[in-house]
MISEMI-744393 format. One record per residue (C-alpha): residue in three letters; y, z, x. Coordinates in steps of 0.2 Angstrom, whole numbers, padded with zeros to 4 digits, always signed. Each point is the difference from the previous one (the first is absolute). Layout:
% residues N
ALAYZX;...
//
This chain:
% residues 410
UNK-0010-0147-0009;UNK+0006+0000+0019;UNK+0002-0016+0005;UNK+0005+0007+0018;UNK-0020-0006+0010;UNK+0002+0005+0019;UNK-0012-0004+0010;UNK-0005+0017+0012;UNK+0006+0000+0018;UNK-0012+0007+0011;UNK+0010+0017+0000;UNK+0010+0000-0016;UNK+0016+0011-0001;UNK-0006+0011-0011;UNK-0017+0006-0002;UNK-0001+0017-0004;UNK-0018+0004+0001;UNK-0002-0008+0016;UNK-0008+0016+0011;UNK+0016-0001+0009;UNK+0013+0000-0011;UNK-0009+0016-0009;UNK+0000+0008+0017;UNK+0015-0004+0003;UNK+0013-0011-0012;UNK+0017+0004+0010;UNK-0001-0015+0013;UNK-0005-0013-0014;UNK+0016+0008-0011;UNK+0011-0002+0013;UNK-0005-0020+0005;UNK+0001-0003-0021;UNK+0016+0006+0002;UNK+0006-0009+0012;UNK-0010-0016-0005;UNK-0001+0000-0017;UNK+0010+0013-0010;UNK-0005-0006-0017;UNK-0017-0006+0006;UNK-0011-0011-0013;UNK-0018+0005+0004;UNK-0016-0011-0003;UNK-0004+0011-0015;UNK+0018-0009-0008;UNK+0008+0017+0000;UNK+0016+0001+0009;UNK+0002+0019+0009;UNK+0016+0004+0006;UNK+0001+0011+0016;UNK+0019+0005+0003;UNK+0008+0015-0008;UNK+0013-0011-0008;UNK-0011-0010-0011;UNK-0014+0011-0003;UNK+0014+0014-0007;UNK+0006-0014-0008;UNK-0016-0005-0011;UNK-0006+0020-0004;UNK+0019+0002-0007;UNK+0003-0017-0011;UNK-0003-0002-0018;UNK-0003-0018+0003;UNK-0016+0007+0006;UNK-0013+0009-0007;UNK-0018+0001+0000;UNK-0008-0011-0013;UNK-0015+0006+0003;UNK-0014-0009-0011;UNK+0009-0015+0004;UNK-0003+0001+0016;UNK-0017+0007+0003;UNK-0005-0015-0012;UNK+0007-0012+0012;UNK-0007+0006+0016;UNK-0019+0004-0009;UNK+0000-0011-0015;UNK+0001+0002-0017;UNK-0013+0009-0001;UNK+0004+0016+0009;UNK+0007+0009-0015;UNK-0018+0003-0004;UNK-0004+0011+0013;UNK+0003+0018-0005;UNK+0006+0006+0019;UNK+0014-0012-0003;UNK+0004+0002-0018;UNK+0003+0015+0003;UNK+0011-0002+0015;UNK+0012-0012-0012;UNK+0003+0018-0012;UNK+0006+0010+0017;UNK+0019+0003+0000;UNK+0000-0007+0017;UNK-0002-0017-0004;UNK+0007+0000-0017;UNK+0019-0007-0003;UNK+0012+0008-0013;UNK-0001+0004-0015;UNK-0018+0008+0003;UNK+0005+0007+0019;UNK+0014+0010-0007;UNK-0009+0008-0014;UNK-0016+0001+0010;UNK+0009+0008+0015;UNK+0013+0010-0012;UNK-0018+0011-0005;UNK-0004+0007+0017;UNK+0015+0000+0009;UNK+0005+0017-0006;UNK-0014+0007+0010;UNK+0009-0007+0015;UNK+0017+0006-0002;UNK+0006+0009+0019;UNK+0000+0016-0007;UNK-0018+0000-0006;UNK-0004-0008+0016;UNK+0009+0013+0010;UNK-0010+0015-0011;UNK-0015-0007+0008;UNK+0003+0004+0016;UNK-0009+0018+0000;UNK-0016-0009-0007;UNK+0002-0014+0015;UNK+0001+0013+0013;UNK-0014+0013-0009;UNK-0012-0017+0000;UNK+0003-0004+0017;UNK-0004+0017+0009;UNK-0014+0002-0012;UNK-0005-0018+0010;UNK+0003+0005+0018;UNK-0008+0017-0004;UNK-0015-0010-0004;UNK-0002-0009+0017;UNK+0009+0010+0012;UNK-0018+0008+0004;UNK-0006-0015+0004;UNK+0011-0007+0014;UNK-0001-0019-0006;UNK+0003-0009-0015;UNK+0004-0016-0006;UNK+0020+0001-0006;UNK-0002-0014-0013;UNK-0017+0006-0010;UNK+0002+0021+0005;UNK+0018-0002-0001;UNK+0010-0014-0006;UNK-0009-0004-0016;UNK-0001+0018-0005;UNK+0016+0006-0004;UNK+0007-0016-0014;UNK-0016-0003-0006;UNK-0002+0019-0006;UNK+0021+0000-0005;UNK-0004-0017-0011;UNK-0015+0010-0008;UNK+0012+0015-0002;UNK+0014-0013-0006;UNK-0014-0009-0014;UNK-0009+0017-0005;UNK-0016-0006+0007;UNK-0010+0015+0000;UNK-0008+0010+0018;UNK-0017-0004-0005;UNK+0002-0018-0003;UNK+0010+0000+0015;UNK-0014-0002+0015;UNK-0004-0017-0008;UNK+0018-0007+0006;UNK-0002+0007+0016;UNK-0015-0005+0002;UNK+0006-0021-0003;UNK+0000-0011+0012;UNK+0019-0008+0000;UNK-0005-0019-0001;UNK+0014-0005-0014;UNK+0012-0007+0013;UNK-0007-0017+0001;UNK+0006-0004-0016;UNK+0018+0000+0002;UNK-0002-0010+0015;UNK+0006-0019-0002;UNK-0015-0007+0007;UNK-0011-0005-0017;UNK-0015+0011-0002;UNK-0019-0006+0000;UNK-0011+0001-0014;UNK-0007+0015+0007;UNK+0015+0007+0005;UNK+0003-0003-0018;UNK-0016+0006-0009;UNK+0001+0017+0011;UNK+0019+0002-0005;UNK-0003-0002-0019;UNK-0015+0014+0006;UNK+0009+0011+0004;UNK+0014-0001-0013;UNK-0013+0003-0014;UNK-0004+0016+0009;UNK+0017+0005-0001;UNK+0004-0004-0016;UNK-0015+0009-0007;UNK+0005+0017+0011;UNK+0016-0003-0009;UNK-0003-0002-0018;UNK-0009+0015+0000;UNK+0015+0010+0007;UNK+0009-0007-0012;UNK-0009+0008-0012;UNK-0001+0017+0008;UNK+0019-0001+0000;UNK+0002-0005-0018;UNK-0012+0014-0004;UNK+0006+0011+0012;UNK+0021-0004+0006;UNK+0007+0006+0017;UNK+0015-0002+0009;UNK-0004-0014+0010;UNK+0003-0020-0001;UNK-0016-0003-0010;UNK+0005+0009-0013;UNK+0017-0007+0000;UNK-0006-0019-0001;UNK-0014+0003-0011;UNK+0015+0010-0013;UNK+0011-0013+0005;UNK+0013-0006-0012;UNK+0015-0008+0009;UNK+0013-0010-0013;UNK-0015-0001-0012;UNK-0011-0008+0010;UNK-0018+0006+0006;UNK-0011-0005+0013;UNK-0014-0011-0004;UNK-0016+0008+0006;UNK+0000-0014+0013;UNK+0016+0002+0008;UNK-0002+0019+0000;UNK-0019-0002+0007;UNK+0010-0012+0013;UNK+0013+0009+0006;UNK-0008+0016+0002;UNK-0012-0010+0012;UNK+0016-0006+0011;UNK+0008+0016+0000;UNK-0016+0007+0008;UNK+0000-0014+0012;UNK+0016-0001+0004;UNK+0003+0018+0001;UNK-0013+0004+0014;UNK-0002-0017+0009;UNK+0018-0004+0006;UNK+0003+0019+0006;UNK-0017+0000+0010;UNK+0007-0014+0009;UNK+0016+0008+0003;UNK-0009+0016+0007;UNK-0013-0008+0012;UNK+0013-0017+0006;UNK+0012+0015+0006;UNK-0010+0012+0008;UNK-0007-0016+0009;UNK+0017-0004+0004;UNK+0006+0016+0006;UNK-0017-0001+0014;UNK+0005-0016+0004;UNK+0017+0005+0004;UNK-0002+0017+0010;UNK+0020+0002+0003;UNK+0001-0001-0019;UNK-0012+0013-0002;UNK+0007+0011+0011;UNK+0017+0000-0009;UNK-0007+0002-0017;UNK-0010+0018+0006;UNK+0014+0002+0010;UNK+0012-0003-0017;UNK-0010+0002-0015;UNK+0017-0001-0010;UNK-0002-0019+0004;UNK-0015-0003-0011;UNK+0011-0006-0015;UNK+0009-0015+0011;UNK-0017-0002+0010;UNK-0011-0005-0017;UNK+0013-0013-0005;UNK-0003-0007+0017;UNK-0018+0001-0001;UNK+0002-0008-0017;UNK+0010-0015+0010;UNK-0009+0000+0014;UNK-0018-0002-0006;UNK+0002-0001-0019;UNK-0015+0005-0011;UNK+0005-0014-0011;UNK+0003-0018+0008;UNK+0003-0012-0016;UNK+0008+0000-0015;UNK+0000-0017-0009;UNK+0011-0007-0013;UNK+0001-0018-0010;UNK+0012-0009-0002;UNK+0006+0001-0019;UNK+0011-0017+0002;UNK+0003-0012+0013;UNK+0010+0006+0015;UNK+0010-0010+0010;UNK-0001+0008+0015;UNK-0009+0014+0008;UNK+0001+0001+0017;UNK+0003-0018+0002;UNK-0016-0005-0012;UNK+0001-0004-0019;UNK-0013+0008-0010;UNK-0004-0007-0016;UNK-0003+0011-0016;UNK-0015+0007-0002;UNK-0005+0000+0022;UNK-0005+0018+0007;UNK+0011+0006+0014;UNK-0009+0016+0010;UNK+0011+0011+0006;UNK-0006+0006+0016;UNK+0008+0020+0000;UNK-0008+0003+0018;UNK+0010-0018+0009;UNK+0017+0006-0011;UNK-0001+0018+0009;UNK-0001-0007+0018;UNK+0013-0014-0004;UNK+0011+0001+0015;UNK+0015-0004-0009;UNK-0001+0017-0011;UNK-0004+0011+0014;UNK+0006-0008+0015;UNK-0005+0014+0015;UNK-0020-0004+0005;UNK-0006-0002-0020;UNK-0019-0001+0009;UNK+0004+0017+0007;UNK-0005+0018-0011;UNK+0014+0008+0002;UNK+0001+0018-0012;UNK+0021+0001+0003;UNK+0002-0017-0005;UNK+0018+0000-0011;UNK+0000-0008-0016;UNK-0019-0003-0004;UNK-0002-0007-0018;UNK-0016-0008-0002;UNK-0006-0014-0012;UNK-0017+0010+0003;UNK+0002+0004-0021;UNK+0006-0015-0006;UNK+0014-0002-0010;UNK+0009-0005-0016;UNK-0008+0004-0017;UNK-0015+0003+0009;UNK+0004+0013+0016;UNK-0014+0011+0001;UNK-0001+0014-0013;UNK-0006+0013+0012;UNK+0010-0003+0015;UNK+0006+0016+0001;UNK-0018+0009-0002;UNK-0006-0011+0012;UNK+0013+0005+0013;UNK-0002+0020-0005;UNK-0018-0002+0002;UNK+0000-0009+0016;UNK+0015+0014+0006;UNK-0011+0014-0002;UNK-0016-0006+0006;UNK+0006-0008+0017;UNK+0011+0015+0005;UNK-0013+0013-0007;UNK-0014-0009+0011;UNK+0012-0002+0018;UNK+0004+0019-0004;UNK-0018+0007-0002;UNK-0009-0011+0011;UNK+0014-0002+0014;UNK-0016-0005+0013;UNK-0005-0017-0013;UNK-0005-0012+0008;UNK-0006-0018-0006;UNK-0016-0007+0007;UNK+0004-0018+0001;UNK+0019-0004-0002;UNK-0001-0016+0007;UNK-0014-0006-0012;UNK-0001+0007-0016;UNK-0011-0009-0013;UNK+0012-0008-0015;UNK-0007-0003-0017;UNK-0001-0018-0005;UNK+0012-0002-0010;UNK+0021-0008+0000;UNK+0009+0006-0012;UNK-0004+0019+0004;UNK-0002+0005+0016;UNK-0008+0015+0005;UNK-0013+0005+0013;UNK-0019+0004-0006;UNK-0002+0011+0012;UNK+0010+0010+0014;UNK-0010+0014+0009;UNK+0007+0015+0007;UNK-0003+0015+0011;UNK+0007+0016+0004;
//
């Protein structure tokens, strides 16, 4: 158990769902920076803020992610019992080796950069389709009529979910994020969570049925045939991980889509060059990945005692939250104005997908996806215009930030 018993400040360095720090975290990242680099928070974890540690942790073997270990000791030992977080402990994400690399060693092959590239076509059909949609209309709303669109119907594509089930996942609300956030959840927060996981897992069993019956070249089929080195996946972890490859494989590049084209709106000059330059789309969503990233933690524990990180021992066993967003504004990577969106930036390389044994599966869709839709949108809607740059409404949520909403007009 954490021994380490703070008692609150009034305004604690870290509190990521203070209303603030959601509507903007970049000030209170730059004062833990220059305060408190390897900050112990009131929760006991420590969260480390400067490119150098936090690269450090995603990329160490002494770390890992021990992830029943820890969920016990921040929710007791009786957490395991909730189905929502059972569940979670079979996702390759928060599994260490030997299960990780057998888990992730099934679906990475639908990943590969070819396979991603051949997608490119589909990207761009699903994206016109969109616009062609709501062009008529002269307004919409770029994260539900837009954003969420495109990845959710490529990750239904991806998974051989089929059209007419399709209308249900666009319909869902995106509520999810809250659970990845290091804030402990409530027992409604809880009992919603484990809700909404059932329903999922249900939807699913009974595709994997259909695909046992009737195979198709899509990941579902893969997993639910899938024999790597002898070794099958239990109903559980392939009920599991199907789950967090349709999470993550809409959620994050939402994020991505709405937090750059808010960007862009905020920063006319930058605007102007990317319509003027649509060849700089490539370098200008590893910047908006930097600037504003989709995801803004990536946590770790430590697997042995370290001697020093950042000036601070952490014993085996202590959590260490690796704040992605703080990492890609650290001044001493990117030295000229790091608070500034600039799309000619030299040298971008994000932590926005992690790293290590763990750096992001689908980074590269992700990127595509966010490629086409942002330069398709400048190029057919050239007079967009946002309706409230200066306020948009955030979801609630840390870990992944994205917008709820962000209205437009044409």
């Amino acid at each position: 158990m954490n021994e380490h018993v703070q008692t609150v400040s009034p305004d604690p360095l870290f509190d990521p769902l203070a209303p603030e720090f959601i509507r903007d975290p970049y000030p209170h990242y730059a004062r833990l920076r220059t305060t408190d680099p390897v900050h112990l928070t009131p929760l006991g974890m420590f969260v480390a803020s400067r490119h150098a540690e936090a690269s450090l942790v995603l990329r160490d073997k002494r770390f890992g992610k021990d992830y029943v270990a820890r969920t016990i000791r921040r929710y007791g030992p009786k957490i395991m019992d909730e189905p929502v977080f059972r569940s979670m402990s079979h996702w390759m994400l928060q599994q260490d080796p030997p299960d990780h690399t057998r888990l992730r060693g099934l679906v990475v092959k639908a990943f590969t950069a070819r396979r991603v590239e051949d997608m490119r076509p589909r990207i761009q059909q699903i994206v016109d389709q969109t616009l062609d949609r709501v062009i008529p209309a002269g307004r919409m709303d770029l994260i539900e009529d837009f954003a969420f669109r495109l990845p959710v119907t490529i990750i239904c594509d991806m998974l051989g979910i089929p059209e007419e089930h399709r209308g249900v996942f666009y319909a869902s609300s995106r509520d999810g994020g809250r659970l990845l956030d290091p804030v402990q959840l409530t027992a409604d927060e809880i009992k919603a969570a484990n809700a909404s996981n059932a329903m999922a897992q249900m939807y699913f069993q009974q595709l994997f049925e259909l695909r046992r019956k009737q195979p198709g070249d899509d990941l579902t089929t893969q997993l639910v045939q899938a024999e790597e080195d002898g070794s099958k996946l239990s109903n559980e972890e392939l009920t599991a991980n199907i789950i967090l490859l349709f999470g993550a494989g809409h959620e994050t590049t939402v994020n991505l889509i709405g937090n750059g084209l808010l960007a862009l709106h905020r920063n006319p000059d930058q605007l102007a060059l990317l319509k003027a330059d649509p060849g700089l789309i490539t370098n200008a969503i590893e910047e908006f990945l930097r600037y504003d990233s989709s995801v803004q933690l990536s946590g770790r524990v430590a697997l042995e005692d370290i001697d020093d990180l950042g000036g601070k021992k952490i014993p085996r066993g202590e959590s260490v939250l690796c704040l992605l967003g703080s990492a890609n504004h650290d001044p001493a990577v990117y030295p000229d104005r790091p608070d500034r969106l600039d799309i000619v930036r030299p040298n971008v390389k994000p932590l926005s997908f992690g790293g290590g044994i763990h750096f992001c599966l689908g980074a590269q869709l992700a990127r595509i996806e966010a490629e086409v839709a942002i330069s398709t949108l400048l190029r057919r809607l050239p007079q967009l215009r946002l309706d409230d740059a200066e306020n948009p409404e955030w979801r609630p949520t840390f870990v992944l930030r994205g917008l709820k909403r962000l209205p437009a007009s044409w």
